[in-house]
Structures are given as structure tokens and as C-alpha cells.
C-alpha positions as CSV (number, residue, x, y, z in Angstrom):
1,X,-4.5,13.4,21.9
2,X,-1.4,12.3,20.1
3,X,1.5,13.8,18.6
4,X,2.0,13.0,15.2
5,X,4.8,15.0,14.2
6,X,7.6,17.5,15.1
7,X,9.3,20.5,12.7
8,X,11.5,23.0,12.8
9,X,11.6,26.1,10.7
10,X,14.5,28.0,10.4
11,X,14.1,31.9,9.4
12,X,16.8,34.0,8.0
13,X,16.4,37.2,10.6
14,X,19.9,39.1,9.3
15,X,21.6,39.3,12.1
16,X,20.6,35.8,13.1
17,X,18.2,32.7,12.4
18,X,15.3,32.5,14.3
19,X,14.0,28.7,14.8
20,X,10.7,27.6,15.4
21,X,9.2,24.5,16.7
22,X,5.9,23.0,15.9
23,X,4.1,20.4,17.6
24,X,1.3,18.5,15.4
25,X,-0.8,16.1,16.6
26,X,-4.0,14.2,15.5
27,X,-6.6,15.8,16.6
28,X,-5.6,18.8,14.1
29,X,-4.4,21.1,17.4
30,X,-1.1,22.1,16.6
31,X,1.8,24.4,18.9
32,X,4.4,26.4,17.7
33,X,7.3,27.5,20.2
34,X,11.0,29.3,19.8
35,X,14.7,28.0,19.8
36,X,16.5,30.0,18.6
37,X,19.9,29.5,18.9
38,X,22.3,32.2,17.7
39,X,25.0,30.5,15.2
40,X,24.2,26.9,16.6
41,X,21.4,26.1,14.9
42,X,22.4,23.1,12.5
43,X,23.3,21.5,15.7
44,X,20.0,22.7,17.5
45,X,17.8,20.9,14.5
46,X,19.7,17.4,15.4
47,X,18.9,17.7,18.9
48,X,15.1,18.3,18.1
49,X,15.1,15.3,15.7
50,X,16.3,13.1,18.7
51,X,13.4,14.7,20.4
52,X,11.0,14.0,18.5
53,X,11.6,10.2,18.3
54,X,11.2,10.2,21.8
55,X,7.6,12.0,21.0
56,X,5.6,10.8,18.6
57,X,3.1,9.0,19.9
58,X,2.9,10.8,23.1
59,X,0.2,12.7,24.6
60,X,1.5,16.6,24.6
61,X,-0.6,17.6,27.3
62,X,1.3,15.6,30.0
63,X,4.0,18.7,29.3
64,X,6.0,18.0,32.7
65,X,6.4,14.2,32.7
66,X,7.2,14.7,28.4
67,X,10.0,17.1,29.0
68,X,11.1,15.7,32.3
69,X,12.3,12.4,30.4
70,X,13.9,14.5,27.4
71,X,16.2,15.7,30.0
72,X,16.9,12.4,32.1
73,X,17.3,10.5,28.7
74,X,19.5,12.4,26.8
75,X,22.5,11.7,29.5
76,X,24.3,14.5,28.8
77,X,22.7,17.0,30.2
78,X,22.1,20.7,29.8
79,X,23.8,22.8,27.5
80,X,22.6,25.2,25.3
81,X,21.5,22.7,22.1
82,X,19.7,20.4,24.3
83,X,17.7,23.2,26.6
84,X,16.7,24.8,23.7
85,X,15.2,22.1,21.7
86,X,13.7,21.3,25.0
87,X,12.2,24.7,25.4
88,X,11.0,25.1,22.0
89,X,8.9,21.7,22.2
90,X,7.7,22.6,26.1
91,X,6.5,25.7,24.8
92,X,4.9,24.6,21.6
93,X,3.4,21.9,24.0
94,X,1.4,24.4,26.6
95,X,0.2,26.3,23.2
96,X,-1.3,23.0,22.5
97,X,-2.6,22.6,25.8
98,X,-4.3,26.2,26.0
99,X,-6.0,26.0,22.2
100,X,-7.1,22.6,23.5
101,X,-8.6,24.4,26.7
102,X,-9.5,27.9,25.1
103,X,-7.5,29.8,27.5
104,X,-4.7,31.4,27.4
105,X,-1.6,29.9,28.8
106,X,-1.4,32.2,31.8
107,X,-4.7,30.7,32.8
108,X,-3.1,27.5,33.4
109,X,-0.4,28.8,35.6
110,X,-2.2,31.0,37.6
111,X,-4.2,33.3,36.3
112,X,-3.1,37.1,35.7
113,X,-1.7,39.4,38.0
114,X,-1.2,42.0,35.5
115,X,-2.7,43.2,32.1
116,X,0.6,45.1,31.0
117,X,4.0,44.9,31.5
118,X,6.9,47.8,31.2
119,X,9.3,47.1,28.6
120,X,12.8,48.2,27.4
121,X,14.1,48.2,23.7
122,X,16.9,46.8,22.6
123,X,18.6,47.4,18.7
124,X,17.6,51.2,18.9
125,X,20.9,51.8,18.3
126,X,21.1,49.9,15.2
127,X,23.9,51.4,12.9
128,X,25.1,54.1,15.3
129,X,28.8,54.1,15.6
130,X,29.7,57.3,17.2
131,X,28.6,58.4,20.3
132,X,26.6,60.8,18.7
133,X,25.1,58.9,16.7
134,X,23.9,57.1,19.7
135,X,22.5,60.1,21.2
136,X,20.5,61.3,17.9
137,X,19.1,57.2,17.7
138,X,18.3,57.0,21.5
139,X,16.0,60.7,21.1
140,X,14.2,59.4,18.0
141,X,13.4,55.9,20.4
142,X,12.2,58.3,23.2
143,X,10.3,60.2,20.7
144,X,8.4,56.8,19.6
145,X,7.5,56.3,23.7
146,X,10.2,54.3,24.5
147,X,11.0,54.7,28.5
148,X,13.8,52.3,28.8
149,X,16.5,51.0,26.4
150,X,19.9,48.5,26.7
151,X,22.9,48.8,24.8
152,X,26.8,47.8,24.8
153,X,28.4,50.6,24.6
154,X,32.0,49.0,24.9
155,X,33.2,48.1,20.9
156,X,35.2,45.5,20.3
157,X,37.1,44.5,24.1
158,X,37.1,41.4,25.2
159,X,38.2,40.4,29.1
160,X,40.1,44.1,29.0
161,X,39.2,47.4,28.4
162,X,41.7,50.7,27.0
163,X,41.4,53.3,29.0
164,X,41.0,55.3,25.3
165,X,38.1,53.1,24.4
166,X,36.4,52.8,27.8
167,X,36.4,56.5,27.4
168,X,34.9,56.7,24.1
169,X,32.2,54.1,26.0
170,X,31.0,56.4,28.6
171,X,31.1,59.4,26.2
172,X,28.0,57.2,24.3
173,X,26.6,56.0,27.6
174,X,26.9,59.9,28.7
175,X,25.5,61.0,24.8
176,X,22.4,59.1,25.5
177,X,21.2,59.8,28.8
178,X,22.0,63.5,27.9
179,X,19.7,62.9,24.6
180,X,16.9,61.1,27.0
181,X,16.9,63.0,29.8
182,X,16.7,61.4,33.6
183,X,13.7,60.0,33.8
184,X,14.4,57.7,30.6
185,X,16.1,54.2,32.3
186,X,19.1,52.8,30.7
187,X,20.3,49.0,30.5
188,X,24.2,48.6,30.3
189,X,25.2,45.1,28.7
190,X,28.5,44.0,28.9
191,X,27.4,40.6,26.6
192,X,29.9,38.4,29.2
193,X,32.9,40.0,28.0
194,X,35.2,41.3,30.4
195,X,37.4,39.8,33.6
196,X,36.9,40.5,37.1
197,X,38.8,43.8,37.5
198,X,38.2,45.2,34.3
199,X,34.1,44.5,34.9
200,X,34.3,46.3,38.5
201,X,36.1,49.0,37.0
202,X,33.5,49.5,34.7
203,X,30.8,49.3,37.2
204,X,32.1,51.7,39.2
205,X,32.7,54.3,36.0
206,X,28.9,54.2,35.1
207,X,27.4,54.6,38.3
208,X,27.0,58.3,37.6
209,X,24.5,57.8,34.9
210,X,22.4,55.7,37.3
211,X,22.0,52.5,35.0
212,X,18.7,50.3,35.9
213,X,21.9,47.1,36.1
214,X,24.8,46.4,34.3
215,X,24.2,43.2,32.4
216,X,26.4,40.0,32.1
217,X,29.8,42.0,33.0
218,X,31.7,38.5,32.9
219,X,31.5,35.5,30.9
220,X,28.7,33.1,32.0
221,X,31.1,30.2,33.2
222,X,32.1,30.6,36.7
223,X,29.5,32.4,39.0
224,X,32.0,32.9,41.8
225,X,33.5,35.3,39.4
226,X,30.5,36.9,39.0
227,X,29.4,37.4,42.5
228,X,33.0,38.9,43.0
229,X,31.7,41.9,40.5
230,X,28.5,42.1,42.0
231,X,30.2,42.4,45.6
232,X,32.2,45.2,44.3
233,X,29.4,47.4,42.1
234,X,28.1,49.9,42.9
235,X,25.1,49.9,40.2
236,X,23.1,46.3,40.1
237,X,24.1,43.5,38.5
238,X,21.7,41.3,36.2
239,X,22.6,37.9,34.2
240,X,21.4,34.5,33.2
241,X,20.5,34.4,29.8
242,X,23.2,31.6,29.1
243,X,22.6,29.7,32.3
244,X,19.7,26.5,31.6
245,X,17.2,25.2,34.3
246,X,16.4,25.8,37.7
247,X,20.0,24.0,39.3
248,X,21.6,26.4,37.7
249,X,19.7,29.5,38.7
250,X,19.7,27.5,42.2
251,X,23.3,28.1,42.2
252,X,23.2,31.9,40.9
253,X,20.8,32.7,43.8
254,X,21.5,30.8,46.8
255,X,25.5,32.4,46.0
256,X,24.0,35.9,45.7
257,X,25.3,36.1,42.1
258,X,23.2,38.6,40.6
259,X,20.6,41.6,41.4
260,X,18.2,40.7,38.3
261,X,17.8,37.2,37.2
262,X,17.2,36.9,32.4
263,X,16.5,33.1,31.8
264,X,15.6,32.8,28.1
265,X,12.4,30.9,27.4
266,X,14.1,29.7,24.4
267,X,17.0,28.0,26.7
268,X,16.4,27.7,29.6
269,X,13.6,24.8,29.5
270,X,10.5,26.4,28.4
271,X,7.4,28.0,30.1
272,X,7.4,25.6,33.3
273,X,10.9,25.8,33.8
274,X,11.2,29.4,33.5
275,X,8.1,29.8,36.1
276,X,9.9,27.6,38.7
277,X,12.8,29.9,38.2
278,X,11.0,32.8,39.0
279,X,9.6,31.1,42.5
280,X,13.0,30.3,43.2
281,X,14.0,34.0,42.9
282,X,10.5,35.7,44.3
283,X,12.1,33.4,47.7
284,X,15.1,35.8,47.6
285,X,12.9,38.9,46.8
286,X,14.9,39.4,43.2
287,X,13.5,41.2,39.9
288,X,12.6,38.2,37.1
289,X,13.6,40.0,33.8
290,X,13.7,37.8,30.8
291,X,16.1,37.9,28.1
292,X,14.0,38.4,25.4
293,X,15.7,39.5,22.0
294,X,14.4,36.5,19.5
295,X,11.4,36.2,17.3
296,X,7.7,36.9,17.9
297,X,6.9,33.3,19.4
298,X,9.5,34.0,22.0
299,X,8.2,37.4,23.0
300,X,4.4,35.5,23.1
301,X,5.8,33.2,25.4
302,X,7.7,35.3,27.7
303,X,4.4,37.7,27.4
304,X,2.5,34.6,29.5
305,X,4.9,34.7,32.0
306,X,4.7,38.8,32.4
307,X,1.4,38.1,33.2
308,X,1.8,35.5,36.0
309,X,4.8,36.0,37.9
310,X,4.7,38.2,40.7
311,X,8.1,39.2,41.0
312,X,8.2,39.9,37.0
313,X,9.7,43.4,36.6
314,X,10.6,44.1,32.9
315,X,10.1,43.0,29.7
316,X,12.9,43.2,26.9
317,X,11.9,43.5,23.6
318,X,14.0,44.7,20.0
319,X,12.8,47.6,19.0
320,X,12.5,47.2,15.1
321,X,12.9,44.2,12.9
322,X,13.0,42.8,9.3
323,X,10.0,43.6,7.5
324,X,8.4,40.3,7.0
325,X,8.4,39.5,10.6
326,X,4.5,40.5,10.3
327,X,4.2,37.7,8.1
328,X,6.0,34.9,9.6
329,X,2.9,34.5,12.4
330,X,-0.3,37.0,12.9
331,X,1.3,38.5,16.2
332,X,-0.2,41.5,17.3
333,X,1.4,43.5,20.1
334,X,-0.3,47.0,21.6
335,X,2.2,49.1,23.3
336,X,1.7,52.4,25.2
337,X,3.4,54.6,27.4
338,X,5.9,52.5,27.6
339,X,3.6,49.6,28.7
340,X,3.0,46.8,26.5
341,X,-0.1,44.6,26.8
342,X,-0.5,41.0,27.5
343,X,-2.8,39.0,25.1
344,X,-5.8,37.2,26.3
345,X,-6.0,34.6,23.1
346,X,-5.7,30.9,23.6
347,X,-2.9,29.4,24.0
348,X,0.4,31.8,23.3
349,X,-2.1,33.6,21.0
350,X,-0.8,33.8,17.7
351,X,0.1,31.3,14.8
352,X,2.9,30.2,12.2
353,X,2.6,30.8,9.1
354,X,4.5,27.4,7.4
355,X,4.7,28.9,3.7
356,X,6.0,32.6,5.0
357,X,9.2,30.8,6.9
358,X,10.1,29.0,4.3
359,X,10.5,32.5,2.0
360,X,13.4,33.2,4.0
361,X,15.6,29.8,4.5
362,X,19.0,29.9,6.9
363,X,21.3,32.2,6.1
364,X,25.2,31.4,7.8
365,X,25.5,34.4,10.5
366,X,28.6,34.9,12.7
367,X,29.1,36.5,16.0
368,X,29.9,40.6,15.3
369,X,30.4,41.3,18.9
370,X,34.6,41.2,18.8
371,X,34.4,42.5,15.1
372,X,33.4,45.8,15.6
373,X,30.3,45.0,13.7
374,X,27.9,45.1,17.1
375,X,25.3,47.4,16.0
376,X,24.6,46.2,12.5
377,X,22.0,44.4,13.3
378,X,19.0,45.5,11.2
379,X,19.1,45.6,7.0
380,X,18.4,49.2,5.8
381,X,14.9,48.5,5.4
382,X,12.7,47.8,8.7
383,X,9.7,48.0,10.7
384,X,9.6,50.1,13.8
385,X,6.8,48.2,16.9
386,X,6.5,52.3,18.0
């Protein structure tokens, strides 16, 4: 078997792009996997054109010694836009492999250990401004058998905090777990914004509503900065989804960074990498977590590893989306009691539909997060997964 060919298809999602990856090759077994790359992806579809020159002509189910010269060849290494075109091709690759095979891709790392996985929403909150309106969203969410949700509460702060707004902050963190009640877990993420003092400070404020962590408290750049918050908090600390390959989460958890470790599948190196990460971490007896807010390929793929890591502990997932994400592949998810359960098709399980993605072509989307524009994330019209 021979690849033939390499594509990406970028989706207009409103509040981002979604890109997807698909591997062709001639014997008529194709793979589809996810990169997207919030805001970056003109220069994410350069780095999978170099990719694929590199490609054609190779056989995709020799996935580790493929991705492992990606990485040594490119010379400048890491980095978001190179990890994710190399995750988005790894991943596409292993769907090839289990189609080719008949299994699905948990088979080939593994087997199961589970055949469901907890999950927490994220975008339930899409719209709310006020605190209350954060408590009336986060009711109708637990109403729909949701059991765990994540949001930033914190506005528009960056590296400081007001006392006046991180008041208004734990008056919607305090809205919500009065609308949910205690047995209802809550995610705080802090989206890498604040400085050391400021992110202790916080930490310490929200240990009364007994968050499940406080995610990314400071930027993702220096993790001596980070462990400094996580020495000082009294709730735990979770982060990764901006660090790429295992020497990085080598360095995270051999300094004692973080409580929970959130690689991205679509970042962080694809399937492989992401299960190596979770060994390393399963050594130091800490929670694997994934960020997972992208499109439906990414949630397939992080569903494979749900189902084969044994230190796998939560699964995040968006709670509604644009309308025609049905349409974009067949994915079909089947959630209850707060449980969602993990597919047993071939490969990732699901397929792209070409003519579908190309309905809704790149839109230009900015960052809202220091625009007081965080929770418009959804267009008026969407379709609840509850």
C-alpha cells in the first residue's frame, strides 16, 4: 500500500476553522484525521504541503518510522504548525491502518479497557454574560445529563485580575454550582492567562466550590512558573494543551508541573504520541485528560485513546455545535448518564464527507478571549449532543 495523495479541508465552525487531513492511497483505503489550529491555519496548510512531499509514495502503515522522519527532517522542530500537521497525518494514517485491518484502532494499541468514558462539556455557557445567566445555562446542561462542565469565568484579564472583576468571577463560579448542586463537578479554566501571584490568588479563592482542577492558570511558556502555582494551590492543577510531544510532557512531569496532564491529539503528535504521553504520566500515577474541544474527527480519535489508556480519567467534549456538523462526517456518539460510549467500528469509525466541507470554506476568526467576546461561541442556531 501506497500513498497517493494528501488534503486538507478547512471548515468554517464560527468561532473557529476546523481542519481535516486525508490520507489517500492506491489501494482505495483512505484516512481522515484533525488539525485544527485555531487562527493559524493558513500556515498549518503550508506545513502539511511540505508533508506530504515527503509522503507520497510511502507506505502509511509504517505510522512510527513515517512520522518519526517528519519530525527529524523538518529541523525546526516542534511548534504548534508543525505538530499539528504531524498529528493530523499520524492520525489519518492509523485510520488507514485499522480499515485496512478491520479493527478499530484501539485494537492495535492494546485492546480496550473500557466501553465508556465520563465526560465534561464545554460551550454550555455559550452567550451567558452575567452570572446569572450562567447559572440558568449550567441548570438547563444538568437537565440534559450533563455531570461535569468547564468554563472561564474570569472576562477579559490578562496576567492580572481587579479585585471588582475577580469578584464578579466567583459570583458566576458560585451561580453555577448553586444552579447544579454538589454532586455536579466543575472545571475552572484560566486559558493561560494570568501571572504567578495573581493565578495562586485565584486558586486559593475557588477552593470553596471544590473545582475538579483549575486549568492552565499561567501561560504555557515557562513550566517553572507553573509548578510555582501548583506548589501554592490548594485545588489541582491541570495543563498541556499547548505543550507538543513526549520531551515536553517529560519536562512537565519529571518537574511536578501539573495534577492532570490535556495533550491535544490534534498537536501534540497524533495517536502514538499521545499514548506514550499517557505511559509517561501512568509512571507518576497522574490523571490523562485530553483537551478535546475541536471537530468530530478529533473527538473519534481521542475516543480510541479513552478506551486504551489506563490512567485515562475524563473526556472533554463541546456541548453543542453548528448544525451541519452532522453532515461534515457520519459520527455517531451515544451518551448517557454522563458516560459516553466508545465506538467499536474500524479504524476511528466514522468518515468525511469531501462535498459537505467544502459548503462551508474558511472563514477569518480572531481570538475573543481579551475582547470580552469569550462566550460567543455558538451562532443562534445549534445542535445540542444531549
Amino acid at each position: 500500500m501506497k500513498i497517493t495523495d494528501i488534503k486538507a479541508f478547512v471548515v468554517d465552525c464560527f468561532r473557529t476553522n476546523w481542519v481535516f487531513i486525508k490520507v489517500y492511497t492506491d489501494e482505495n483505503i483512505d484516512g481522515v484525521g484533525e488539525a485544527t489550529l485555531e487562527y493559524k491555519e493558513k500556515a498549518l496548510l503550508g506545513a502539511v504541503e511540505h508533508a506530504k512531499e515527503a509522503l507520497v509514495g510511502k507506505d502509511p502503515m509504517r505510522i512510527e518510522e513515517n512520522m518519526h522522519n517528519l519530525y527529524r527532517d523538518a529541523y525546526w522542530r516542534g511548534g504548534a504548525v508543525l505538530m499539528s500537521a504531524i498529528s493530523g497525518i499520524e492520525t489519518a494514517c492509523w485510520d488507514i491502518k485499522g480499515k485496512a485491518l478491520g479493527v478499530p484502532v484501539y485494537e492495535l494499541l492494546g485492546g480496550k479497557l473500557r466501553d465508556s468514558v465520563r465526560i465534561y462539556v464545554n460551550g454550555w455557557f455559550s452567550g451567558a454574560k452575567t452570572p446569572e445567566e450562567f447559572g440558568k445555562k449550567a441548570a438547563e446542561a444538568v437537565k440534559r445529563g450533563v455531570t461535569a462542565m468547564k468554563w472561564d469565568p474570569f472576562g477579559k484579564s490578562f496576567l492580572e485580575i481587579s479585585n471588582a472583576d475577580l469578584q464578579t468571577a466567583l459570583e458566576c463560579i458560585d451561580e453555577v454550582r448553586k444552579a447544579v448542586g454538589s454532586k455536579v463537578d466543575l472545571l475552572i479554566e484560566g486559558h493561560g492567562r494570568f501571572d504567578v501571584p495573581t493565578a495562586i490568588k485565584i486558586a486559593r479563592e475557588i477552593e470553596q466550590f471544590k473545582p475538579t482542577f483549575f486549568e492552565e492558570p499561567v501561560p504555557p511558556d515557562d513550566l517553572a512558573s507553573l509548578k510555582r502555582v501548583r506548589d501554592n494551590s490548594p485545588v489541582a492543577i491541570s495543563a498541556g494543551e499547548r505543550l507538543y510531544g513526549i520531551r515536553s510532557f517529560k519536562d512537565l512531569l519529571s518537574l511536578g508541573a501539573a495534577d492532570y496532564i490535556q495533550p491535544d491529539v490534534s498537536h501534540a503528535g497524533g495517536i502514538l504520541e499521545l499514548k506514550k504521553i499517557a505511559a509517561m504520566a501512568e509512571a507518576y500515577y497522574i490523571p490523562f485528560a485530553p483537551h478535546n474541544p475541536s471537530g468530530p474527527v478529533a473527538n473519534a480519535a481521542t475516543l480510541q485513546l479513552a478506551a486504551c489508556c489506563l490512567n485515562f480519567s475524563i473526556l472533554e467534549i463541546m456541548y453543542s455545535d453548528v448544525t451541519y456538523r452532522k453532515d461534515i462526517t457520519d459520527e455517531s456518539l451515544c451518551f448517557r448518564d454522563g458516560m459516553i460510549e466508545i465506538p467499536g467500528k474500524p479504524g476511528l469509525g466514522l468518515t468525511l464527507n469531501e462535498e459537505e466541507c467544502i459548503k462551508h470554506p474558511y472563514q477569518v476568526h480572531t481570538l475573543r478571549h481579551y475582547t470580552g467576546a469569550l462566550t460567543d461561541i455558538r451562532p443562534p442556531k445549534t445542535e445540542f449532543y444531549f
